[in-house]
C-alpha positions as a Markdown table, in Angstrom:
| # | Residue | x | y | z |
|---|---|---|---|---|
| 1 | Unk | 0.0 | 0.0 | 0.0 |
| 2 | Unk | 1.7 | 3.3 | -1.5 |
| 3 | Unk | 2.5 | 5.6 | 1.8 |
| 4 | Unk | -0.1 | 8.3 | 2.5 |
| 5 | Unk | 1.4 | 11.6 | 0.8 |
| 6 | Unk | 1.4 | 14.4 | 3.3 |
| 7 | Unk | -0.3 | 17.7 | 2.4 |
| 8 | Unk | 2.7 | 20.3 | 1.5 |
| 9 | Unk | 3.0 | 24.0 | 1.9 |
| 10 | Unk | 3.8 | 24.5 | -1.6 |
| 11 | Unk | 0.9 | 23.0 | -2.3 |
| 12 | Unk | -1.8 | 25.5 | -0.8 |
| 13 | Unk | -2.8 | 28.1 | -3.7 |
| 14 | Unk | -1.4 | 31.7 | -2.8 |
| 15 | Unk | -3.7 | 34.4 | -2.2 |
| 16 | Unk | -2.9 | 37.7 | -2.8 |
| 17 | Unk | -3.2 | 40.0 | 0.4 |
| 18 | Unk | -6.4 | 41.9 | 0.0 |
| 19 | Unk | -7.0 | 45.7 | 1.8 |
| 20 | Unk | -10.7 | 45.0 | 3.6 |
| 21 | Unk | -13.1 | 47.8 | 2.5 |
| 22 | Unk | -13.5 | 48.9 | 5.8 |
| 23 | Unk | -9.9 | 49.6 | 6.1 |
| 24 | Unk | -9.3 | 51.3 | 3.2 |
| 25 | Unk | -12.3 | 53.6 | 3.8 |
| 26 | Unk | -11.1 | 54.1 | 7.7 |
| 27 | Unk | -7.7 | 55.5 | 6.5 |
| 28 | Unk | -9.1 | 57.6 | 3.6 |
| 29 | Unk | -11.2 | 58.9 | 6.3 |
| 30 | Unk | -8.5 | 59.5 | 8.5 |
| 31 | Unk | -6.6 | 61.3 | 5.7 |
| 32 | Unk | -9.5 | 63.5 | 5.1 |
| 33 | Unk | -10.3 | 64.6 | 8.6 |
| 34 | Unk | -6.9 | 66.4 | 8.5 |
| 35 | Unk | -8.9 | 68.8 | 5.5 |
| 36 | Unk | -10.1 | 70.2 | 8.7 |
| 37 | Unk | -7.0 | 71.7 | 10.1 |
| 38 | Unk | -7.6 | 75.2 | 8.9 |
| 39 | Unk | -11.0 | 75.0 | 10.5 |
| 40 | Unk | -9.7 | 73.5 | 14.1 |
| 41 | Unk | -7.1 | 76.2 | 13.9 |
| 42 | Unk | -9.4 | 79.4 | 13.2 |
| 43 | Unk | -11.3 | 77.6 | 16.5 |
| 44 | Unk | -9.1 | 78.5 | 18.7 |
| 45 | Unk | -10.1 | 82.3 | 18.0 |
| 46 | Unk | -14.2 | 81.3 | 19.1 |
| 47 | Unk | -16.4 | 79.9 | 22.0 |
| 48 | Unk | -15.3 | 75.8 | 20.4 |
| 49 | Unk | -14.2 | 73.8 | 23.4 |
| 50 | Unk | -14.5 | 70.3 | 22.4 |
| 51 | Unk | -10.9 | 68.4 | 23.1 |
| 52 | Unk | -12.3 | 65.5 | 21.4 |
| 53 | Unk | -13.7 | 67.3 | 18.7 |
| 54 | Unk | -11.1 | 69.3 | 17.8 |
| 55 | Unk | -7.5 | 67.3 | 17.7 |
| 56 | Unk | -5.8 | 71.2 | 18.7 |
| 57 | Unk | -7.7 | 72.2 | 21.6 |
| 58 | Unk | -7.2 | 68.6 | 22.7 |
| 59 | Unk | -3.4 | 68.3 | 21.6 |
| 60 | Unk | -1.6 | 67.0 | 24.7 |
| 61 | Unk | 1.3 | 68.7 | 23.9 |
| 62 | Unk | -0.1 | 71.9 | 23.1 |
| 63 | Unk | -2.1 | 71.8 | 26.6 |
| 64 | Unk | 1.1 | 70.9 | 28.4 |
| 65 | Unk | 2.6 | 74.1 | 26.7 |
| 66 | Unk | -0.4 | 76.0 | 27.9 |
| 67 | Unk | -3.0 | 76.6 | 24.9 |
| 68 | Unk | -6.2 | 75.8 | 27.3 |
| 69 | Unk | -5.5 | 78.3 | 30.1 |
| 70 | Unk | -4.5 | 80.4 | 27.9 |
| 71 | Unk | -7.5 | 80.5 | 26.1 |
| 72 | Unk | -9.3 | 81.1 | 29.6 |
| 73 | Unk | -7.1 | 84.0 | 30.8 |
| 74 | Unk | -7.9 | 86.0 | 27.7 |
| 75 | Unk | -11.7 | 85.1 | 28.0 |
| 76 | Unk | -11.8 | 86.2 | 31.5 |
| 77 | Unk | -9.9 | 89.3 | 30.4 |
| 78 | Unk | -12.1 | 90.3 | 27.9 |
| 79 | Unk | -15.0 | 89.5 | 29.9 |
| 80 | Unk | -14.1 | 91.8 | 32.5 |
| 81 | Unk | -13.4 | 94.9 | 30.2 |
| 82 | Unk | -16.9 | 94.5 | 28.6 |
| 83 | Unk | -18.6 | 94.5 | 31.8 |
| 84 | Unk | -17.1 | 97.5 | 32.8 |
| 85 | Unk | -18.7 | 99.1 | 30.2 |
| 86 | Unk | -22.2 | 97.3 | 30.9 |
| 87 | Unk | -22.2 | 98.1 | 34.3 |
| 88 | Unk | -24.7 | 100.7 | 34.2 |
| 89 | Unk | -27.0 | 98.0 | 33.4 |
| 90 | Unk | -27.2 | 97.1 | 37.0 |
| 91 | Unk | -27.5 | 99.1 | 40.5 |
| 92 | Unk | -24.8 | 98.6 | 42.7 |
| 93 | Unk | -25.9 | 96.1 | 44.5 |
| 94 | Unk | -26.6 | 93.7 | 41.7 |
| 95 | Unk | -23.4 | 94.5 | 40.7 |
| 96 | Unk | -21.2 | 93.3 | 43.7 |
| 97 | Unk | -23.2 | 90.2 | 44.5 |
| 98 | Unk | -22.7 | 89.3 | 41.0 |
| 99 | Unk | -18.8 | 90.1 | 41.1 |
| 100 | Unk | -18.5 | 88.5 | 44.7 |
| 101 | Unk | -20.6 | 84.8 | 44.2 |
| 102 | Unk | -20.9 | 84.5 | 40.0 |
| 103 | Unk | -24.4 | 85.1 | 40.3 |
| 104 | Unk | -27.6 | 87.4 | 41.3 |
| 105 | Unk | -30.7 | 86.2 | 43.0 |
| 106 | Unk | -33.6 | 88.4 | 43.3 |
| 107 | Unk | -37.1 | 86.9 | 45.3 |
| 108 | Unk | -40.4 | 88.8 | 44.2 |
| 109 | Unk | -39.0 | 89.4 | 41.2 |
| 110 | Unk | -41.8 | 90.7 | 39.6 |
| 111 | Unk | -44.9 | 92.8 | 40.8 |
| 112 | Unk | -47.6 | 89.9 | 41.8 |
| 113 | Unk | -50.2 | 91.2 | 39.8 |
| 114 | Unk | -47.6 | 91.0 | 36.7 |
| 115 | Unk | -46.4 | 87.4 | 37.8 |
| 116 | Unk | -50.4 | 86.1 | 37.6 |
| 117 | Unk | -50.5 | 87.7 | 34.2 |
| 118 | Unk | -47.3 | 85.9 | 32.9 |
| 119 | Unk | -48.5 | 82.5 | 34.6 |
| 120 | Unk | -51.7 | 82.5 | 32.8 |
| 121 | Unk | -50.2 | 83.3 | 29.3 |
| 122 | Unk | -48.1 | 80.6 | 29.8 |
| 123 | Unk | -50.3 | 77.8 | 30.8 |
| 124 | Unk | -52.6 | 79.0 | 28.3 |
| 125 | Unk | -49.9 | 79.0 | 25.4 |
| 126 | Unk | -49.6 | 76.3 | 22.9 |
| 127 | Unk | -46.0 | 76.6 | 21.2 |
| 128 | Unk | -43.6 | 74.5 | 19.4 |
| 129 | Unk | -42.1 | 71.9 | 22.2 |
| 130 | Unk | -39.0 | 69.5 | 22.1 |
| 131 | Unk | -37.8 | 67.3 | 25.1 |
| 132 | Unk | -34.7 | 65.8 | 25.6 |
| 133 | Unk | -34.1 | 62.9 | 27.9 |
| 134 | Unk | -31.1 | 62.5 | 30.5 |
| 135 | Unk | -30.7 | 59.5 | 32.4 |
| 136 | Unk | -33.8 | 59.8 | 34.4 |
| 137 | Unk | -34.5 | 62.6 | 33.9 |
| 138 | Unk | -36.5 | 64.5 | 31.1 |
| 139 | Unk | -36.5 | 68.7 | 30.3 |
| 140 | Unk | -39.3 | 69.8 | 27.8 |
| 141 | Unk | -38.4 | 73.3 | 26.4 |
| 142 | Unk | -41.4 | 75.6 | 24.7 |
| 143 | Unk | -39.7 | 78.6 | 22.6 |
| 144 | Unk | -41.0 | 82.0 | 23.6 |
| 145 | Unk | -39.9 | 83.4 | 20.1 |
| 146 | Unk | -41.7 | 86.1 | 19.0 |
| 147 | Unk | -44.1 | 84.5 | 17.1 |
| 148 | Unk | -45.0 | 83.1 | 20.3 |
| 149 | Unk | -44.5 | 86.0 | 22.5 |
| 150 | Unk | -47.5 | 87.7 | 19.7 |
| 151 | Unk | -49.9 | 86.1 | 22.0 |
| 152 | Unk | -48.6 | 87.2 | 25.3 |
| 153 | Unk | -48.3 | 90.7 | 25.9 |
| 154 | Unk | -47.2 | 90.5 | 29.4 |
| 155 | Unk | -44.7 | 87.7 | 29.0 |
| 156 | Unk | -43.0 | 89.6 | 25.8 |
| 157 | Unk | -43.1 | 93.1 | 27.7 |
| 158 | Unk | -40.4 | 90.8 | 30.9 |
| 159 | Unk | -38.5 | 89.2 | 28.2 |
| 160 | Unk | -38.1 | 92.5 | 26.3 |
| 161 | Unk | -37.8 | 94.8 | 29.3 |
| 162 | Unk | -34.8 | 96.5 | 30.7 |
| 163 | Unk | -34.1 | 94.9 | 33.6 |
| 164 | Unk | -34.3 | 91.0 | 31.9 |
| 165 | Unk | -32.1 | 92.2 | 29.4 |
| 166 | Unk | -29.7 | 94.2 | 31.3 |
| 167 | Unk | -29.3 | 91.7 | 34.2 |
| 168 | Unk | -28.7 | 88.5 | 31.2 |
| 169 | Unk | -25.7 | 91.0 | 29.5 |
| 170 | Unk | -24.1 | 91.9 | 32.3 |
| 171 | Unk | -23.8 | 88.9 | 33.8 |
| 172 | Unk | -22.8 | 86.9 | 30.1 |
| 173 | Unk | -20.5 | 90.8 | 29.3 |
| 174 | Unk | -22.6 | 91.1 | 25.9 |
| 175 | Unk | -25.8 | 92.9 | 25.6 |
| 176 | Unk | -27.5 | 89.8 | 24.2 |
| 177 | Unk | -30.5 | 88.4 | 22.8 |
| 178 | Unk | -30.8 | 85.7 | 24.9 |
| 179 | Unk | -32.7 | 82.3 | 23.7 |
| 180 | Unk | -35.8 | 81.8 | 25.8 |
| 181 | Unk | -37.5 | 79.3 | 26.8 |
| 182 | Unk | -40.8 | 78.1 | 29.3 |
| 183 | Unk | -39.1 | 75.0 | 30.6 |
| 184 | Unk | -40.1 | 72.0 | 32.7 |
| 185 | Unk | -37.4 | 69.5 | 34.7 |
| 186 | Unk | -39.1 | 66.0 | 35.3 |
| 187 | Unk | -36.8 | 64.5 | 37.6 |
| 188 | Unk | -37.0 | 60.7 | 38.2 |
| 189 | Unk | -38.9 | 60.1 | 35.4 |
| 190 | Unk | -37.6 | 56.9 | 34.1 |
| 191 | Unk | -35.5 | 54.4 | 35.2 |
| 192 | Unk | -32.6 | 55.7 | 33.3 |
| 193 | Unk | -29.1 | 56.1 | 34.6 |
| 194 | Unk | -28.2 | 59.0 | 36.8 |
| 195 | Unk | -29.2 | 62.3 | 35.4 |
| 196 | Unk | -25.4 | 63.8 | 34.5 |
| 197 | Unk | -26.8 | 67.3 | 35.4 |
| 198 | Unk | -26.6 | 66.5 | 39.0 |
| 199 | Unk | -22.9 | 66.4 | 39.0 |
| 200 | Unk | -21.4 | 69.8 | 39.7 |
| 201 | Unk | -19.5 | 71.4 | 36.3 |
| 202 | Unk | -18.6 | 74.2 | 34.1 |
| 203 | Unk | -20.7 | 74.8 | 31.2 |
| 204 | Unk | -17.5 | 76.1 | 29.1 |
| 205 | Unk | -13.8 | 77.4 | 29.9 |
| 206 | Unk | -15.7 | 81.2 | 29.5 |
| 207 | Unk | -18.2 | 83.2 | 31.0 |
| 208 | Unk | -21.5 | 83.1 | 29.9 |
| 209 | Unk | -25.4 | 83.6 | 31.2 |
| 210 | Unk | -28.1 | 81.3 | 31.8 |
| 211 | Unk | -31.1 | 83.2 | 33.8 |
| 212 | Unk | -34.2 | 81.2 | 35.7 |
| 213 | Unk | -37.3 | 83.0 | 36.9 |
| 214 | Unk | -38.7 | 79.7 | 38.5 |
| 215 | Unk | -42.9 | 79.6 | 38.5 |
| 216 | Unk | -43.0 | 76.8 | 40.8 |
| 217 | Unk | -42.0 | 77.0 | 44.7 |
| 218 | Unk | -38.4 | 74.0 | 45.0 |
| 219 | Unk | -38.0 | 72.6 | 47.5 |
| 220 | Unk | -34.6 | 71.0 | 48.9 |
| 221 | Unk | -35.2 | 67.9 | 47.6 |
| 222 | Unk | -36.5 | 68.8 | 44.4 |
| 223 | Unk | -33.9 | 69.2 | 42.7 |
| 224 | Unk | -32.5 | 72.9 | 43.0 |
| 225 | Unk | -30.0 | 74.7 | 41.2 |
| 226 | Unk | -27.3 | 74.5 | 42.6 |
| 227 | Unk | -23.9 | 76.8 | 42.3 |
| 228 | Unk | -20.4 | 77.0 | 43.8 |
| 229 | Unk | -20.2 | 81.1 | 45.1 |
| 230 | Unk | -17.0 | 82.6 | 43.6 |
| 231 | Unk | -16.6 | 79.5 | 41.5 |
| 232 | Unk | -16.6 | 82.2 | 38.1 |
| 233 | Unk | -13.3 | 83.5 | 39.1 |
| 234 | Unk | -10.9 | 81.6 | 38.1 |
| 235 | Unk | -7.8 | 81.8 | 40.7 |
| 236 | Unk | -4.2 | 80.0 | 40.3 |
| 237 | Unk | -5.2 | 76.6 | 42.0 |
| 238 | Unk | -8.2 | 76.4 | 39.2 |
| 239 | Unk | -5.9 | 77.3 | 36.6 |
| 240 | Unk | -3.1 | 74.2 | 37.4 |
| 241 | Unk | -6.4 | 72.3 | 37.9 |
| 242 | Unk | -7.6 | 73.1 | 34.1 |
| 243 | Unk | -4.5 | 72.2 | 32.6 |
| 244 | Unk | -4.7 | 68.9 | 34.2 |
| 245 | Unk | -7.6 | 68.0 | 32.7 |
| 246 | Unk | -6.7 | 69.7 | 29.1 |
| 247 | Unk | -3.4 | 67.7 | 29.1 |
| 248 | Unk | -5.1 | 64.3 | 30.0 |
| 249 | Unk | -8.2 | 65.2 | 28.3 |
| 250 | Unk | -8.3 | 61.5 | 26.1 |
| 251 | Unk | -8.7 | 60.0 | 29.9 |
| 252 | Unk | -12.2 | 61.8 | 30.7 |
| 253 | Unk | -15.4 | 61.1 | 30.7 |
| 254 | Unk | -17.5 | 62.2 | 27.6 |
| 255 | Unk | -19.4 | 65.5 | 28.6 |
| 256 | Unk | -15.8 | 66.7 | 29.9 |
| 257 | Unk | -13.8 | 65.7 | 26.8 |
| 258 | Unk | -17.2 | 67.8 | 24.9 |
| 259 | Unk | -15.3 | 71.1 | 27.0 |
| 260 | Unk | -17.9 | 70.9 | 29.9 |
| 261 | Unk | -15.8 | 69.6 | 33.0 |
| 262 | Unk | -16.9 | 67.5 | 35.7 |
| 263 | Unk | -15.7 | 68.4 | 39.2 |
| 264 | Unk | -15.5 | 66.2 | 42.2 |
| 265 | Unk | -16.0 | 67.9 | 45.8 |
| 266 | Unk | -12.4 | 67.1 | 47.2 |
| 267 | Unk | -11.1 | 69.0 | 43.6 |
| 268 | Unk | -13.4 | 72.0 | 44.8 |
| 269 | Unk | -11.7 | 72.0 | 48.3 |
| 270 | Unk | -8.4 | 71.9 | 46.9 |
| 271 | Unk | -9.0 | 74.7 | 44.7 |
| 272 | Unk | -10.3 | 76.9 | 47.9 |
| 273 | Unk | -14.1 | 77.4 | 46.5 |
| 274 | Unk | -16.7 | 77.2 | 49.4 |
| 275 | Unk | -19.5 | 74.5 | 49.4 |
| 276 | Unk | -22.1 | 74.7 | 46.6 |
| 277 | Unk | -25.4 | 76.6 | 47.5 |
| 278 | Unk | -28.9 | 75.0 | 46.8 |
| 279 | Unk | -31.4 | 77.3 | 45.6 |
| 280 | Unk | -34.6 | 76.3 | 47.4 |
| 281 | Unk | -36.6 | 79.1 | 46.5 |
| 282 | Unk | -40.3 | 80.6 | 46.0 |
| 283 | Unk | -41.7 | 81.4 | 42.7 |
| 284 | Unk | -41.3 | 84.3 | 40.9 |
| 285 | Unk | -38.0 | 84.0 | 42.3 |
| 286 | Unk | -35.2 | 85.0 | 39.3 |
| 287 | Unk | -31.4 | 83.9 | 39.5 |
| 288 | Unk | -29.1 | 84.9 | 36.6 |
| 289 | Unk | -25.7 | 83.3 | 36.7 |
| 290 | Unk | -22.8 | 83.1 | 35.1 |
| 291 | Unk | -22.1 | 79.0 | 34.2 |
| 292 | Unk | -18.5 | 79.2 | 33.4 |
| 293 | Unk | -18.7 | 78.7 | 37.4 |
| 294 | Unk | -19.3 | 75.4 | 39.0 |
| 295 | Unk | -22.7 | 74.2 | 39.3 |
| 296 | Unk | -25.5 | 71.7 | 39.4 |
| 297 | Unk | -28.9 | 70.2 | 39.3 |
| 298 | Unk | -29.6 | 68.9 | 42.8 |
| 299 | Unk | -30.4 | 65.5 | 43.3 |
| 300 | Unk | -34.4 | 65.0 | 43.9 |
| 301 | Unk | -35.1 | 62.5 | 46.3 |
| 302 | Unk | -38.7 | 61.7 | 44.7 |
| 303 | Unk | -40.1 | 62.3 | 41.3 |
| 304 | Unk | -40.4 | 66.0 | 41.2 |
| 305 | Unk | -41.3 | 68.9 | 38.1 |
| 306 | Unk | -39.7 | 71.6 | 37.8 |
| 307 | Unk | -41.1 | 75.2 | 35.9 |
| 308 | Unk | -39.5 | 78.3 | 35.1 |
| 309 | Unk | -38.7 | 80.7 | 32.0 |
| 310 | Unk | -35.3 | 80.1 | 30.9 |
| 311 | Unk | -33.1 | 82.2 | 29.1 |
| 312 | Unk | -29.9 | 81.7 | 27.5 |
| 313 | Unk | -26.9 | 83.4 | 26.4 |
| 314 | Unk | -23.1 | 82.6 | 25.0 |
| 315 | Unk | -21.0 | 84.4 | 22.5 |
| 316 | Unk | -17.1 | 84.3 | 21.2 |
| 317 | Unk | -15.3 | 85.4 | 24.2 |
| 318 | Unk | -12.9 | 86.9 | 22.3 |
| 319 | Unk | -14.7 | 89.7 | 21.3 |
| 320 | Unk | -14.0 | 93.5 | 22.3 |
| 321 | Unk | -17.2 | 94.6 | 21.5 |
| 322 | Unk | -20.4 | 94.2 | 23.4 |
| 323 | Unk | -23.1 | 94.9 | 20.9 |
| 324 | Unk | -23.3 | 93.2 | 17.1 |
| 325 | Unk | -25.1 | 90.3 | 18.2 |
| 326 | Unk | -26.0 | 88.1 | 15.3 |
| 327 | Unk | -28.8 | 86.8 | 17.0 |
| 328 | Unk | -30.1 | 90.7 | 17.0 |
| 329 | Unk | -30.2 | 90.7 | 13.2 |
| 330 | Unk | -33.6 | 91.6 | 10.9 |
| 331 | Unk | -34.9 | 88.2 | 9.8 |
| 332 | Unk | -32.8 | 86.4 | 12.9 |
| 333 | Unk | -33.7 | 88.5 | 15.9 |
| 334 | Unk | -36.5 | 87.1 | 18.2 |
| 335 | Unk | -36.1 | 83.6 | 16.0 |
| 336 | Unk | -33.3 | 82.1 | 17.3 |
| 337 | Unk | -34.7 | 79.0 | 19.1 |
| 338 | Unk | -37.1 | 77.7 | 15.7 |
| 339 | Unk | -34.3 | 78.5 | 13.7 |
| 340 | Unk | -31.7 | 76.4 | 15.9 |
| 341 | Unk | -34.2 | 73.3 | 16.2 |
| 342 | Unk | -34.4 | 73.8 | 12.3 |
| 343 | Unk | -30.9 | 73.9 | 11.9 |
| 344 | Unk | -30.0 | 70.6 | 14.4 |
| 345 | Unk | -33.4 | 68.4 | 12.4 |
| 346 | Unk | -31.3 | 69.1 | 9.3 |
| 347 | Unk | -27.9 | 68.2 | 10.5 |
| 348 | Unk | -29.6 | 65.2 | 11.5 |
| 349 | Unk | -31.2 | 64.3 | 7.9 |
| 350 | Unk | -27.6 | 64.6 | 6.5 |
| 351 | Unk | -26.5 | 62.0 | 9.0 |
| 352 | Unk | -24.2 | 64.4 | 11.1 |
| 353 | Unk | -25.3 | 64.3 | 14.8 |
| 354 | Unk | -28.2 | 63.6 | 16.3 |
| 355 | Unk | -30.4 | 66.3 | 17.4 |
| 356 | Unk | -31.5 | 65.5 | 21.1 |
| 357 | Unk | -34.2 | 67.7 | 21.3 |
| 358 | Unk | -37.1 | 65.9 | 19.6 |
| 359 | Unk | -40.5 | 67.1 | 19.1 |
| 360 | Unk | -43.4 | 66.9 | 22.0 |
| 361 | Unk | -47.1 | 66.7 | 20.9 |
| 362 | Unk | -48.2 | 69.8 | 22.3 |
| 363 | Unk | -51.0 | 68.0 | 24.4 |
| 364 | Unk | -47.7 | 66.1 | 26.0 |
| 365 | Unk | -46.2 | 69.0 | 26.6 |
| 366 | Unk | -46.5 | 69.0 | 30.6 |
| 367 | Unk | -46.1 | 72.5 | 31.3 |
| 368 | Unk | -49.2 | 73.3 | 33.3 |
| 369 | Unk | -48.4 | 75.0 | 36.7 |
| 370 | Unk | -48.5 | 74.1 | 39.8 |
């Protein structure tokens, strides 16, 4: 019986290596990201503060050399000269309880025959709505353009008044045209994970305003705002701290890398900023504060709703001049909101990003007052 021949390598047909598909279109596309570069580099000059996004403002070596706290020491600079020449916005005091604790809070803040009037405009209102959920937690916006604002005369005289206007630019150092909203905070809603709100943070590496005139009483464990007094000035200890995290910036967690940093209590002691305050406050109760500074939703022990008019304000930091808002424009002032949903449903349809506010039937819309 002729011996079994055993199987030799020479015998196996060669294959020619093959690129997978995948491959080749993951290095074309890594090629092609680097198109970018010009744009990443003319972002350094504006409010961007992505590390992940941008490969620059992330750059390890350019952090360790100083490019992130740079970029905050010339925001806070600026910030400070245009607020000296929007102080008249303010009285006095205003003024130095926003320059001592990064924000102002001001109880009764409107007449309460002018409060009624704006409470029943708004629970009588049926605008565009979105919602967006977070962890557990879900926050239904209604725009108060000025389509909307048509229908509500008393609403659209606060919004458009002096003293809502004046208090928002001071406090961000433009004279703005802030974004406003009727807003409602469902906490506990789901059964989610934790809401990432409730961890204290900085909105961005530069001042800028975000304003609540609550229409519901909160309670302690309803979930206040919540803010870190002083926490807007940035002080040496805050500084090291910052370029800590802009050097190691691939190591955090994903909101943080996004330019909107996470901050643990024993990091808040080292840095010599006092314990955060709670805001457990009546209605028509406004606080305007500026979000560069550390701060929070509280934690709500049960499920809990939250009201208020919320307005909203950033610009490029870099700017010298207060006025020459885009969002102040013919065609553009007044529409911001619709015309940012608009703008976020279309990035979507071309695959970009996600928009995470969706739209809300308005019979869903769960802003009726408490």
């Amino acid at each position: 019986m002729a011996a079994e021949r055993r199987p030799c390598l020479c015998d196996v047909p060669k294959k020619t290596p093959q690129t997978p598909l995948s491959a080749i279109f993951s290095s074309a596309a890594h090629w092609l990201r680097w198109l970018c570069a010009p744009v990443w580099l003319l972002a350094l000059a504006t409010e961007a503060k992505s590390f992940k996004d941008n490969p620059i403002l992330g750059s390890r070596r350019l952090n360790r050399a100083g490019l992130h706290i740079s970029r905050v020491r010339l925001a806070q600079c600026m910030a400070d000269r245009r607020r000296k020449r929007l102080a008249h916005l303010l009285n006095d005091q205003d003024r130095q309880d926003f320059d001592r604790n990064g924000f102002i809070l001001k109880s009764d803040f409107l007449p309460p025959a002018t409060f009624a009037l704006v409470e029943r405009e708004l629970t009588q209102c049926n605008g565009q709505v979105r919602a967006m959920e977070q962890g557990d937690a879900i926050t239904r916006r209604m725009s108060l353009d000025a389509g909307t604002l048509k229908r509500m005369p008393a609403t659209r005289q606060l919004l458009q008044g002096k003293q809502w206007l004046g208090l928002l630019s001071y406090v961000g150092s433009f004279r703005c045209h802030p974004m406003n909203y009727l807003q409602t905070i469902q906490a506990r809603a789901g059964q989610g994970r934790a809401d990432p709100q409730l961890q204290l943070h900085s909105d961005t590496f530069h001042p800028t305003v975000k304003a609540w005139l609550f229409l519901s009483d909160v309670g302690v464990e309803d979930g206040p705002f919540t803010y870190v007094p002083g926490s807007h000035r940035v002080n040496r200890r805050r500084l090291a701290w910052l370029r800590r995290q802009s050097i190691d910036a691939r190591r955090l967690d994903r909101l943080s890398a996004r330019g909107s940093l996470r901050v643990s209590r024993a990091a808040l002691r080292r840095m010599g900023y006092p314990e955060p305050q709670a805001f457990a406050v009546k209605k028509n109760t406004l606080v305007v504060a500026d979000t560069s500074g550390f701060h929070a939703r509280g934690e709500s022990r049960h499920a809990s709703t939250r009201i208020e008019i919320w307005g909203y304000g950033r610009r490029n930091p870099f700017l010298p001049w207060t006025g020459w808002d885009i969002q102040g424009l013919p065609g553009v002032k007044g529409r911001t909101v619709p015309l940012y949903w608009r703008a976020r449903d279309i990035g979507e349809a071309l695959g970009l990003r996600r928009n995470p506010w969706r739209r809300v039937p308005s019979d869903k819309a769960g802003h009726e007052s408490q």
